[in-house]
mmJSON file of the N, C-alpha and C atoms, coordinates in Angstrom:
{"data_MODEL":{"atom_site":{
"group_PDB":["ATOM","ATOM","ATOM","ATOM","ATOM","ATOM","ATOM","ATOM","ATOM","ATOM","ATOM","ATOM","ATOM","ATOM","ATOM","ATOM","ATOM","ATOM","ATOM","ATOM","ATOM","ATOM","ATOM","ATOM","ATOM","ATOM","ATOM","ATOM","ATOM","ATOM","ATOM","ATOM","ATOM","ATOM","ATOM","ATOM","ATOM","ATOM","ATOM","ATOM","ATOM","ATOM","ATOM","ATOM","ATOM","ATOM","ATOM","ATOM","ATOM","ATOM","ATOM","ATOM","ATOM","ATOM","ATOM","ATOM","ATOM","ATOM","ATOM","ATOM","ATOM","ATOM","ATOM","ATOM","ATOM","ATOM","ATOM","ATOM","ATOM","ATOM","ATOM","ATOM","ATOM","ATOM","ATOM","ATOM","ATOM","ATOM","ATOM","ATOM","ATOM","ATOM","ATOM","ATOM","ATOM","ATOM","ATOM","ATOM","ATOM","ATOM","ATOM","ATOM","ATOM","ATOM","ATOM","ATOM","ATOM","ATOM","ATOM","ATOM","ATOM","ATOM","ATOM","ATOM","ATOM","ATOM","ATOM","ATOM","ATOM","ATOM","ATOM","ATOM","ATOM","ATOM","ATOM","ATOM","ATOM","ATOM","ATOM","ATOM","ATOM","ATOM","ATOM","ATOM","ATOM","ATOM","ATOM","ATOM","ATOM","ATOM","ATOM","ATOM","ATOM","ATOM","ATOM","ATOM","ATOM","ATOM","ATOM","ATOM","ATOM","ATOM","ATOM","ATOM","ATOM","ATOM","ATOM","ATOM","ATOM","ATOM","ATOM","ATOM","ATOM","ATOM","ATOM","ATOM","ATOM","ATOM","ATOM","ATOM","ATOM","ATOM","ATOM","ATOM","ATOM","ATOM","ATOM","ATOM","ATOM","ATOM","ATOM","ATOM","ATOM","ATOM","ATOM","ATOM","ATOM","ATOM","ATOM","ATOM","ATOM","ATOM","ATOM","ATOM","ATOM","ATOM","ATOM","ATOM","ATOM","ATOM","ATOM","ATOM","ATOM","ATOM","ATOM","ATOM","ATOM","ATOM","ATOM","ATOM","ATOM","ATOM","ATOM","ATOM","ATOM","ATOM","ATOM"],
"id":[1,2,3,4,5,6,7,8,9,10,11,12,13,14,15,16,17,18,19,20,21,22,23,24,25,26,27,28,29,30,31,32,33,34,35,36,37,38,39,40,41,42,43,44,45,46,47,48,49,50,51,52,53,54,55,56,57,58,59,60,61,62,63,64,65,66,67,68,69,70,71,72,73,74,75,76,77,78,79,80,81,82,83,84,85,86,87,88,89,90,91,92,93,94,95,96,97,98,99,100,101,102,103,104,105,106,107,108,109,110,111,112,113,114,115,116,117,118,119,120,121,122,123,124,125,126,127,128,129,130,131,132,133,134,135,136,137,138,139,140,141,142,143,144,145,146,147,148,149,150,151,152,153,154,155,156,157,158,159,160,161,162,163,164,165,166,167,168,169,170,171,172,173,174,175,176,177,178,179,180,181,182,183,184,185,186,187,188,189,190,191,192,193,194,195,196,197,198,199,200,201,202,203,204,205,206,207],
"type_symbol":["N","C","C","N","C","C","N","C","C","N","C","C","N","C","C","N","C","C","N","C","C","N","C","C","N","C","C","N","C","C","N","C","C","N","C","C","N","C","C","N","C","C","N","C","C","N","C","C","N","C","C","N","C","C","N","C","C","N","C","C","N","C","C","N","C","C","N","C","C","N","C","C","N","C","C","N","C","C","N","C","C","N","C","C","N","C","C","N","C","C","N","C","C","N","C","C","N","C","C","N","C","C","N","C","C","N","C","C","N","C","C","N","C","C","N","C","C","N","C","C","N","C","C","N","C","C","N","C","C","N","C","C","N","C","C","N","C","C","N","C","C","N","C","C","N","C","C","N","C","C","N","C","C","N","C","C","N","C","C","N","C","C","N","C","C","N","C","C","N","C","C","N","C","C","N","C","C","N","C","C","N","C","C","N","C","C","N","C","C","N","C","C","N","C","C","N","C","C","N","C","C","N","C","C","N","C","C"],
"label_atom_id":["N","CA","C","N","CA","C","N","CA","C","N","CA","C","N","CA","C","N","CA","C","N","CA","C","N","CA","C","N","CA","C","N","CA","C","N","CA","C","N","CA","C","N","CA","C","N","CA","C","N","CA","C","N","CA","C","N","CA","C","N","CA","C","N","CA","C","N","CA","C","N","CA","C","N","CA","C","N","CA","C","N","CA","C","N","CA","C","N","CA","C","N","CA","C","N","CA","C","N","CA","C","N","CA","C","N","CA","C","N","CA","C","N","CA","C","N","CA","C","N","CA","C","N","CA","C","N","CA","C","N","CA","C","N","CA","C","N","CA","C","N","CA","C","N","CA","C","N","CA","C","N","CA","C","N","CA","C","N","CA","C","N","CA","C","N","CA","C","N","CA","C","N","CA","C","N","CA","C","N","CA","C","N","CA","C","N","CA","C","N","CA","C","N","CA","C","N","CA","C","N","CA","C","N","CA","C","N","CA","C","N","CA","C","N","CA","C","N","CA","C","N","CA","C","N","CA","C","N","CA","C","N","CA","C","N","CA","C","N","CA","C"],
"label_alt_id":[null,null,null,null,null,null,null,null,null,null,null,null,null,null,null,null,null,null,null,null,null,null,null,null,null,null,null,null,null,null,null,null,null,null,null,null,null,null,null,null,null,null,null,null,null,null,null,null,null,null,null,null,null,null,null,null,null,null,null,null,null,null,null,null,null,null,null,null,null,null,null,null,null,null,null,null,null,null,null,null,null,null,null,null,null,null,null,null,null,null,null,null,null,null,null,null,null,null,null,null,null,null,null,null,null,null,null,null,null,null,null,null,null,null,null,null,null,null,null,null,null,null,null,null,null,null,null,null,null,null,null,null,null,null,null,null,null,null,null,null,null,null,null,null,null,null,null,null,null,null,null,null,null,null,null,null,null,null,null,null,null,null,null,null,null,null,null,null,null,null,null,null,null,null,null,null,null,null,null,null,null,null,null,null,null,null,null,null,null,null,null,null,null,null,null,null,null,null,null,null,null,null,null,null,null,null,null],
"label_comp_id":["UNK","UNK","UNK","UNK","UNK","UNK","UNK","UNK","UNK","UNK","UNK","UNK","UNK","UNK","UNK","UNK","UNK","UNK","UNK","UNK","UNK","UNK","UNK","UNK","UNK","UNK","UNK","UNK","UNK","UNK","UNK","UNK","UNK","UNK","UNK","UNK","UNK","UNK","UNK","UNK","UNK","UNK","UNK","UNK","UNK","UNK","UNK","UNK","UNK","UNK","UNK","UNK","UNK","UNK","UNK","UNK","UNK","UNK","UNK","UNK","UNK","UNK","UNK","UNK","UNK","UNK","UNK","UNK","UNK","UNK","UNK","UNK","UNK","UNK","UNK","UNK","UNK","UNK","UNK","UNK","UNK","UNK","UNK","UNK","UNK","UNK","UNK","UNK","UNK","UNK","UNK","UNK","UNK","UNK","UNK","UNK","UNK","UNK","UNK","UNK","UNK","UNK","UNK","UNK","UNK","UNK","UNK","UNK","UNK","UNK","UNK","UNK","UNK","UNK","UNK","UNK","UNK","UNK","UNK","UNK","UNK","UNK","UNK","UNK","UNK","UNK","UNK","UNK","UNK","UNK","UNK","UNK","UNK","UNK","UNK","UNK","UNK","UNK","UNK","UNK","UNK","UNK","UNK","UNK","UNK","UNK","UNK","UNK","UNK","UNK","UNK","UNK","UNK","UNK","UNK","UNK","UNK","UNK","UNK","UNK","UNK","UNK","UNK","UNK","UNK","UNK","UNK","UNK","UNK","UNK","UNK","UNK","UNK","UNK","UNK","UNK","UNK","UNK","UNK","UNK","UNK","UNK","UNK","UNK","UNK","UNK","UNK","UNK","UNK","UNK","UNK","UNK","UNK","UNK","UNK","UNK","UNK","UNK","UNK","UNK","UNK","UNK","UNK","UNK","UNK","UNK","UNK"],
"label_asym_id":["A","A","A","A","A","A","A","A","A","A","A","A","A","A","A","A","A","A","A","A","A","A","A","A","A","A","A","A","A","A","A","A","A","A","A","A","A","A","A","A","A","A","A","A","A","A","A","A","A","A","A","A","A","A","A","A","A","A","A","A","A","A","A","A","A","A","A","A","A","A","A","A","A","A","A","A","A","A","A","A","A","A","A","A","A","A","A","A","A","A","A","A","A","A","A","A","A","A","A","A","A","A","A","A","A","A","A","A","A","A","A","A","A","A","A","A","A","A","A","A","A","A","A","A","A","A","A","A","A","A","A","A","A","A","A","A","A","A","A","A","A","A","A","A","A","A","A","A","A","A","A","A","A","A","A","A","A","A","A","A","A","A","A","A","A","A","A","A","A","A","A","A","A","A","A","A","A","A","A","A","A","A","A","A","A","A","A","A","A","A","A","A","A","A","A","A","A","A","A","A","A","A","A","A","A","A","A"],
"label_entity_id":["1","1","1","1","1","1","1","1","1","1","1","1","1","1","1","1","1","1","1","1","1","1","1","1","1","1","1","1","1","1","1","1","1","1","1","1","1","1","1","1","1","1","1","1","1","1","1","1","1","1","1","1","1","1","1","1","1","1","1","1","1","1","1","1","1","1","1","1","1","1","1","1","1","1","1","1","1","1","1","1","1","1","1","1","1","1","1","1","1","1","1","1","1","1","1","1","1","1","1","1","1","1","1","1","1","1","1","1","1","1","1","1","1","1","1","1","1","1","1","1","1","1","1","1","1","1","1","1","1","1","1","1","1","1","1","1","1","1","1","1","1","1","1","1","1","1","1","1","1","1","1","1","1","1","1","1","1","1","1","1","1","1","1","1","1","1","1","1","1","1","1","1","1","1","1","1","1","1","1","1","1","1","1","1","1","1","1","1","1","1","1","1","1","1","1","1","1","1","1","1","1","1","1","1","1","1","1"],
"label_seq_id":[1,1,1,2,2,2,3,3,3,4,4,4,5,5,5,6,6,6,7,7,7,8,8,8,9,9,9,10,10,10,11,11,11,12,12,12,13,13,13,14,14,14,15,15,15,16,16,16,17,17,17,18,18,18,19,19,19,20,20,20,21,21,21,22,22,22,23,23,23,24,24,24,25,25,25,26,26,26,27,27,27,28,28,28,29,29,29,30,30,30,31,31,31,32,32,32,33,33,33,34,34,34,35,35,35,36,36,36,37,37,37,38,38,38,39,39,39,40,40,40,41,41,41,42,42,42,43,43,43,44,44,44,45,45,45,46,46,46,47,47,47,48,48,48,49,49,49,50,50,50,51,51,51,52,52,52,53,53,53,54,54,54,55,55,55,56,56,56,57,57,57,58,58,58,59,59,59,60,60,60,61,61,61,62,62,62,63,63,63,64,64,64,65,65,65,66,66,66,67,67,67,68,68,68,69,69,69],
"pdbx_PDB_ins_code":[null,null,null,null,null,null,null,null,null,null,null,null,null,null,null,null,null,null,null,null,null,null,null,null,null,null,null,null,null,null,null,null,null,null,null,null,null,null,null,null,null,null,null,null,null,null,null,null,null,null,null,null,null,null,null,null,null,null,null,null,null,null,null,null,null,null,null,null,null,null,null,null,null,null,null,null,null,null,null,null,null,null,null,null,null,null,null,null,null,null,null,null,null,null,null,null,null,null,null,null,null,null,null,null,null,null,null,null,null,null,null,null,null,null,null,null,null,null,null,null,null,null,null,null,null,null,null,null,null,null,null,null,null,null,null,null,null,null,null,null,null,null,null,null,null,null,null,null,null,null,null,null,null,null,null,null,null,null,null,null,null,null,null,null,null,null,null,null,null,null,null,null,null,null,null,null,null,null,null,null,null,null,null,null,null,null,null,null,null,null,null,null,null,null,null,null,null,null,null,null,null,null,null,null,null,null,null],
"Cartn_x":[133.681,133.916,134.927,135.405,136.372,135.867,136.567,135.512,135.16,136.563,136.161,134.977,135.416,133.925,132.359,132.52,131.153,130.74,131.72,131.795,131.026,131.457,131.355,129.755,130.024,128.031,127.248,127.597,126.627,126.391,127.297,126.887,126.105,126.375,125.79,124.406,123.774,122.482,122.125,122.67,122.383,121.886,122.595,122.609,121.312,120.674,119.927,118.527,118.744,117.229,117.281,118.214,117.883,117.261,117.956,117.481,115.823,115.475,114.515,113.356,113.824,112.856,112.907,113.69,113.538,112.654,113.033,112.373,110.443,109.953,109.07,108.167,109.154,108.355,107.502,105.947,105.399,105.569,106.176,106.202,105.019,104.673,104.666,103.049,102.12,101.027,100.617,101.18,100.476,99.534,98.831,97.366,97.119,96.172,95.982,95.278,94.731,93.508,95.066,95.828,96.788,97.397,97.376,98.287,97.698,98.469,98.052,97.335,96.083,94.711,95.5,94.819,95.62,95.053,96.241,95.954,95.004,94.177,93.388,93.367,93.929,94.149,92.535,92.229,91.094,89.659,88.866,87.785,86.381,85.966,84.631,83.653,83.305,82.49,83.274,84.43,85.243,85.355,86.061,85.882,84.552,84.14,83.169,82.953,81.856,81.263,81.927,81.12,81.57,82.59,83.619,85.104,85.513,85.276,85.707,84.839,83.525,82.816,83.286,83.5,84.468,85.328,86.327,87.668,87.543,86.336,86.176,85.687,84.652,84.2,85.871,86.51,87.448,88.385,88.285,89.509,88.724,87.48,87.258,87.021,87.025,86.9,88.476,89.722,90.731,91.329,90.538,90.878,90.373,88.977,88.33,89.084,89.425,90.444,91.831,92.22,93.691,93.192,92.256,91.672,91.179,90.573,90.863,91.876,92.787,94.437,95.164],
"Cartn_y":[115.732,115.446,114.31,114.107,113.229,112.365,111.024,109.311,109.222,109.549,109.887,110.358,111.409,112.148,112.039,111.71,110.92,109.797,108.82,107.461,108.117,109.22,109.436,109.927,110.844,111.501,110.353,109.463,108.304,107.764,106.813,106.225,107.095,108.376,109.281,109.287,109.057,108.917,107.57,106.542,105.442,105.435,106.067,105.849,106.683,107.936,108.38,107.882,107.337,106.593,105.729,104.617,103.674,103.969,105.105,105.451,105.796,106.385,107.087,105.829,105.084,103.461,102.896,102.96,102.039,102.758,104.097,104.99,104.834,104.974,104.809,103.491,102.204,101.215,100.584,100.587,99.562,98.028,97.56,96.049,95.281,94.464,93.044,92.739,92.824,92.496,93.591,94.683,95.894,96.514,96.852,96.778,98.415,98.866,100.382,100.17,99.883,99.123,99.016,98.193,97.851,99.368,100.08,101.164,102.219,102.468,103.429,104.213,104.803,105.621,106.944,108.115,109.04,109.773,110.38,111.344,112.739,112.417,113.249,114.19,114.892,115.275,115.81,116.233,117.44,116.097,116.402,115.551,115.631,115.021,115.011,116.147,116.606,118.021,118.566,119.582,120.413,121.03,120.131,120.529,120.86,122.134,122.164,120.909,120.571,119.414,120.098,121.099,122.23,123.26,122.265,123.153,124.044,123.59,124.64,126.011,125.93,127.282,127.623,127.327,127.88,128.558,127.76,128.2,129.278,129.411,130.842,131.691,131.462,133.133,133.036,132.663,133.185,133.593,133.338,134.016,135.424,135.891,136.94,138.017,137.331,137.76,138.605,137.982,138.206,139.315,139.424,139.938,141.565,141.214,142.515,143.202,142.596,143.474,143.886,143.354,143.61,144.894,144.807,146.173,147.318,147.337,148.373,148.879,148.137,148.156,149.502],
"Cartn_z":[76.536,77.936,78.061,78.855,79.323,79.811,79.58,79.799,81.403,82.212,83.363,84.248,83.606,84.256,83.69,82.567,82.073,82.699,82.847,83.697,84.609,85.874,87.008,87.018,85.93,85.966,85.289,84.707,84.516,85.416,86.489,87.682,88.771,88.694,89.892,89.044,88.402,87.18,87.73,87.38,88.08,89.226,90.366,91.495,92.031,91.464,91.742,91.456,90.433,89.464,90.59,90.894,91.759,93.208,93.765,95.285,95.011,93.685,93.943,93.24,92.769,92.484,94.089,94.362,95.847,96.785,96.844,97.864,97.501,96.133,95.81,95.782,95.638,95.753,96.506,96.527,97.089,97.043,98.179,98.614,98.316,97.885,97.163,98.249,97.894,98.767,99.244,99.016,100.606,100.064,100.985,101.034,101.203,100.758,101.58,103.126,102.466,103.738,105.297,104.619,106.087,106.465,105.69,106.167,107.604,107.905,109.317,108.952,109.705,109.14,109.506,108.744,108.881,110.438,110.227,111.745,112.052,112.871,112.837,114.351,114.874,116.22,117.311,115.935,116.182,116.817,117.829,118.253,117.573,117.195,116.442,116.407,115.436,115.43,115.457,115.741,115.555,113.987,113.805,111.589,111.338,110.692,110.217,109.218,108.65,107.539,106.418,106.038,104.652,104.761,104.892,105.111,104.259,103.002,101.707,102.172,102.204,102.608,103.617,104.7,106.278,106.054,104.944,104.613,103.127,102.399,101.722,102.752,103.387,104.525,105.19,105.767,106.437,105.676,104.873,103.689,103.538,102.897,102.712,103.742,105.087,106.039,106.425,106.235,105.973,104.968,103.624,102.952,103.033,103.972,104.326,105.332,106.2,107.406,106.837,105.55,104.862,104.319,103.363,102.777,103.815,104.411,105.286,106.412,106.337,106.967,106.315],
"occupancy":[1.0,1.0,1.0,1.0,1.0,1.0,1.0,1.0,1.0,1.0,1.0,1.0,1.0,1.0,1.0,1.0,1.0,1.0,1.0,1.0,1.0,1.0,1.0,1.0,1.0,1.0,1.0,1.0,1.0,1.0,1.0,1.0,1.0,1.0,1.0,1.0,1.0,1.0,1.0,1.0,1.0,1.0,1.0,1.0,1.0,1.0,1.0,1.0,1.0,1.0,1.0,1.0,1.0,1.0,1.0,1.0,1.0,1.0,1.0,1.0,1.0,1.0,1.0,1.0,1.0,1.0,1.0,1.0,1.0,1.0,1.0,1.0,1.0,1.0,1.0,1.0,1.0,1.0,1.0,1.0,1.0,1.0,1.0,1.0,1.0,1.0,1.0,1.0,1.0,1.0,1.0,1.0,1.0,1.0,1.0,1.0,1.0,1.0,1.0,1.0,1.0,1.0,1.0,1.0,1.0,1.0,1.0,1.0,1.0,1.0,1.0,1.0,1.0,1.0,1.0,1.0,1.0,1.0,1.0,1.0,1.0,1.0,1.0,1.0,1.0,1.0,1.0,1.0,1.0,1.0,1.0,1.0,1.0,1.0,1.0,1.0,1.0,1.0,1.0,1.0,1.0,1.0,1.0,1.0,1.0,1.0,1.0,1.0,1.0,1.0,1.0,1.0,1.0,1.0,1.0,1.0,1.0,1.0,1.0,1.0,1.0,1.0,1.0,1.0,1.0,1.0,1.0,1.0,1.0,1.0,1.0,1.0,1.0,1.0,1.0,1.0,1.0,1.0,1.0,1.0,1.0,1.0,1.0,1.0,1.0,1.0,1.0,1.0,1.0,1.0,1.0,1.0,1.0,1.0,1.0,1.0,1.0,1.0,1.0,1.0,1.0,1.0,1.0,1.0,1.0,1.0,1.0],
"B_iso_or_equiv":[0.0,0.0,0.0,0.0,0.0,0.0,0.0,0.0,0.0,0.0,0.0,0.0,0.0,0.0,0.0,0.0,0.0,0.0,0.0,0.0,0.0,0.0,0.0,0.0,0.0,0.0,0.0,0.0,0.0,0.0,0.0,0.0,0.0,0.0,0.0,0.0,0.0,0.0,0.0,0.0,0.0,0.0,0.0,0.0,0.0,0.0,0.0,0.0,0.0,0.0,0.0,0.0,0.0,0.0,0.0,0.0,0.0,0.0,0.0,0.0,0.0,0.0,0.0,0.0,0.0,0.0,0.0,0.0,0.0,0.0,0.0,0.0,0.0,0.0,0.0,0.0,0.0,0.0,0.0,0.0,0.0,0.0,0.0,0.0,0.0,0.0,0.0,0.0,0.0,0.0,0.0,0.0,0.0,0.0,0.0,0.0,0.0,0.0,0.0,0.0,0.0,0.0,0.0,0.0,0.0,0.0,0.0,0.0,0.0,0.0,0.0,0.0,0.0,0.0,0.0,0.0,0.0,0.0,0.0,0.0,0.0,0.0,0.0,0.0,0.0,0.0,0.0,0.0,0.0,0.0,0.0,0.0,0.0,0.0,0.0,0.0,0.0,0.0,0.0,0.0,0.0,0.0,0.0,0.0,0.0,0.0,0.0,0.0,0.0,0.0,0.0,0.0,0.0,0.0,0.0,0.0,0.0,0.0,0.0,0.0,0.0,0.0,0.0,0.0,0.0,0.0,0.0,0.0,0.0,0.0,0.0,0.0,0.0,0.0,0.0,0.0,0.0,0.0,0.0,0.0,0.0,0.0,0.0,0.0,0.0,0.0,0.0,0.0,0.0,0.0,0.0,0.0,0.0,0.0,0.0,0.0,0.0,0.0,0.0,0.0,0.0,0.0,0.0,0.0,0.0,0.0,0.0],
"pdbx_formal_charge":[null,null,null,null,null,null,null,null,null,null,null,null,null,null,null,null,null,null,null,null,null,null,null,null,null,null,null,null,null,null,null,null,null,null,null,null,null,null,null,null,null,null,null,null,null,null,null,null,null,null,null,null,null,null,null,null,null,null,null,null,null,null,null,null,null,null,null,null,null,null,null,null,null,null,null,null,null,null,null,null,null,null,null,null,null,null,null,null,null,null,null,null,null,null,null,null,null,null,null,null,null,null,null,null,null,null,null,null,null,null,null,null,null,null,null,null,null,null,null,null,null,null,null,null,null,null,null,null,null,null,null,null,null,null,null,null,null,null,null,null,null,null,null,null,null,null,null,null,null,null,null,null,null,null,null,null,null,null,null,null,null,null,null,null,null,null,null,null,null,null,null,null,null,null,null,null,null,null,null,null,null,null,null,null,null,null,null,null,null,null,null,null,null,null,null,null,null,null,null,null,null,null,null,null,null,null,null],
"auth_seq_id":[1,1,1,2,2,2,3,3,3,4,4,4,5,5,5,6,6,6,7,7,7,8,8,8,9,9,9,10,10,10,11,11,11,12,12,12,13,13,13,14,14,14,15,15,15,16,16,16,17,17,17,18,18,18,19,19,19,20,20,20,21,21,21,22,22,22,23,23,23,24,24,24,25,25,25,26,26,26,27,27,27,28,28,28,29,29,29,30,30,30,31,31,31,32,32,32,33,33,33,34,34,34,35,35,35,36,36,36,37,37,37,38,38,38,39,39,39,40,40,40,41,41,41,42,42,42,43,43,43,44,44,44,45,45,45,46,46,46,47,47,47,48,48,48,49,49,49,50,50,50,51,51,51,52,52,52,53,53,53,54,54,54,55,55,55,56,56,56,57,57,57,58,58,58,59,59,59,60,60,60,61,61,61,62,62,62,63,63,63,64,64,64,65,65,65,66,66,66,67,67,67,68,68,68,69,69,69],
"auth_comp_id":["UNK","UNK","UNK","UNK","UNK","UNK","UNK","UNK","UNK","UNK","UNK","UNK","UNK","UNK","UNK","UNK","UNK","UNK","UNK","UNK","UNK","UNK","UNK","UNK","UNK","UNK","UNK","UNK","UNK","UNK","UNK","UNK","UNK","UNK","UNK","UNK","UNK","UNK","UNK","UNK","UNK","UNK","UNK","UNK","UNK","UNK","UNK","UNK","UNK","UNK","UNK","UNK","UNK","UNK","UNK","UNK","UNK","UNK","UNK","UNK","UNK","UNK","UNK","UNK","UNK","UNK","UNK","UNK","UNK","UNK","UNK","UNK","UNK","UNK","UNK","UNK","UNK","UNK","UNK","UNK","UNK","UNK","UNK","UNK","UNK","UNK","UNK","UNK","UNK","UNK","UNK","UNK","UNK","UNK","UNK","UNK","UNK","UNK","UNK","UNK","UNK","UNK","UNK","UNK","UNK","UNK","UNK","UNK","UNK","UNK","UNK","UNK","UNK","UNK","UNK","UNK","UNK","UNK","UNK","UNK","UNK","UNK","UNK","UNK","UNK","UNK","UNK","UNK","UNK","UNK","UNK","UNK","UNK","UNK","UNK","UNK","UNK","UNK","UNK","UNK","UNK","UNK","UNK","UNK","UNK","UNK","UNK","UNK","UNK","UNK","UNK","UNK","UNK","UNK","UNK","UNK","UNK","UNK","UNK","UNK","UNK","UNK","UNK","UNK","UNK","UNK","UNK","UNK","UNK","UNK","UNK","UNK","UNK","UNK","UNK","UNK","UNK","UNK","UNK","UNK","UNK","UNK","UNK","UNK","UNK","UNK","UNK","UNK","UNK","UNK","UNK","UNK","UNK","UNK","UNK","UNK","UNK","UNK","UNK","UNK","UNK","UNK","UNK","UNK","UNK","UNK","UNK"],
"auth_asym_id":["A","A","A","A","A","A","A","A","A","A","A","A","A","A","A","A","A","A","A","A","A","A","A","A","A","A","A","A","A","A","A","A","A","A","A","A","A","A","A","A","A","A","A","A","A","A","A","A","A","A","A","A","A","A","A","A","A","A","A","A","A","A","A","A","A","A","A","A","A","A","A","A","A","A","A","A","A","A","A","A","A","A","A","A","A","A","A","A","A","A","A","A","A","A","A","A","A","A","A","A","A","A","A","A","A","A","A","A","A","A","A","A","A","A","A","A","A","A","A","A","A","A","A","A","A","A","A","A","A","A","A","A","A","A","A","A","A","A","A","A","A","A","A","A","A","A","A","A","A","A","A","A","A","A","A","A","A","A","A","A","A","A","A","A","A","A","A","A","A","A","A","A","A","A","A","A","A","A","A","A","A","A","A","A","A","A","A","A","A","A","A","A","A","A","A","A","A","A","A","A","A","A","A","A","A","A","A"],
"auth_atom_id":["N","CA","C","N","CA","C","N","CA","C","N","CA","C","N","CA","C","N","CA","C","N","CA","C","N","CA","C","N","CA","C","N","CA","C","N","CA","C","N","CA","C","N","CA","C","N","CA","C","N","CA","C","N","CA","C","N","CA","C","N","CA","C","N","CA","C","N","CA","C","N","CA","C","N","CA","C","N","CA","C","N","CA","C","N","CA","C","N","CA","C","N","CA","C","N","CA","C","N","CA","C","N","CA","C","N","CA","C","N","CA","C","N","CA","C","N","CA","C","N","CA","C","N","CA","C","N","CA","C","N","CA","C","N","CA","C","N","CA","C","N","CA","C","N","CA","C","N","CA","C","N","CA","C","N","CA","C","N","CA","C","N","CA","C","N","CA","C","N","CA","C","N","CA","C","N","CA","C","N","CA","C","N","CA","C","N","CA","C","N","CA","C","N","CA","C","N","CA","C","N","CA","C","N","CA","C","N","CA","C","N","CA","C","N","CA","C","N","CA","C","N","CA","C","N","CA","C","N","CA","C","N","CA","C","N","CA","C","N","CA","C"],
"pdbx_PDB_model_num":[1,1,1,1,1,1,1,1,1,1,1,1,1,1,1,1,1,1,1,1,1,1,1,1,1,1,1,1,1,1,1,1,1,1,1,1,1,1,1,1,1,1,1,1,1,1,1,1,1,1,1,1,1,1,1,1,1,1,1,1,1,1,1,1,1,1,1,1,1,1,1,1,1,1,1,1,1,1,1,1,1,1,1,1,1,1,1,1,1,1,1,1,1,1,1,1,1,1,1,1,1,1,1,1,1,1,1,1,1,1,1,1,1,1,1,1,1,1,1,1,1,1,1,1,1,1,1,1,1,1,1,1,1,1,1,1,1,1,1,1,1,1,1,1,1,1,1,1,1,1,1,1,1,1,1,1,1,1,1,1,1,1,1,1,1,1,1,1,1,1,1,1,1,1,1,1,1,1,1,1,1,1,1,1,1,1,1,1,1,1,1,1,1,1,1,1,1,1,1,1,1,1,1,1,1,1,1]
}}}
């Protein structure tokens, strides 16, 4: 390869490692605890408790109306 363009794909190497260290870093003290609680739209009771089971019957429930389609 030519020094040039090695030069050029080395710094573009550089430059990516760096964006993607910066983009990733947690700041110096932060807390989880401080971070914004996640978003929950849905009002209390709505979500079933045992979602995984909700979300298998409705899957097979799904899969039964595909099979007879």
């Amino acid at each position: 390869m030519r020094p040039k363009r090695l030069m050029a794909l080395a710094a573009g190497g550089v430059t990516i490692a760096a964006a993607v260290s910066i983009s990733t870093h947690k700041a110096r003290g932060q807390d989880e605890a401080l971070l914004a609680p996640v978003y929950n739209p849905y009002p209390p009771g709505i979500i079933p408790a045992a979602l995984d089971a909700e979300l298998a019957r409705v899957l097979r429930e799904v899969n039964f109306i595909e099979n007879e389609a």
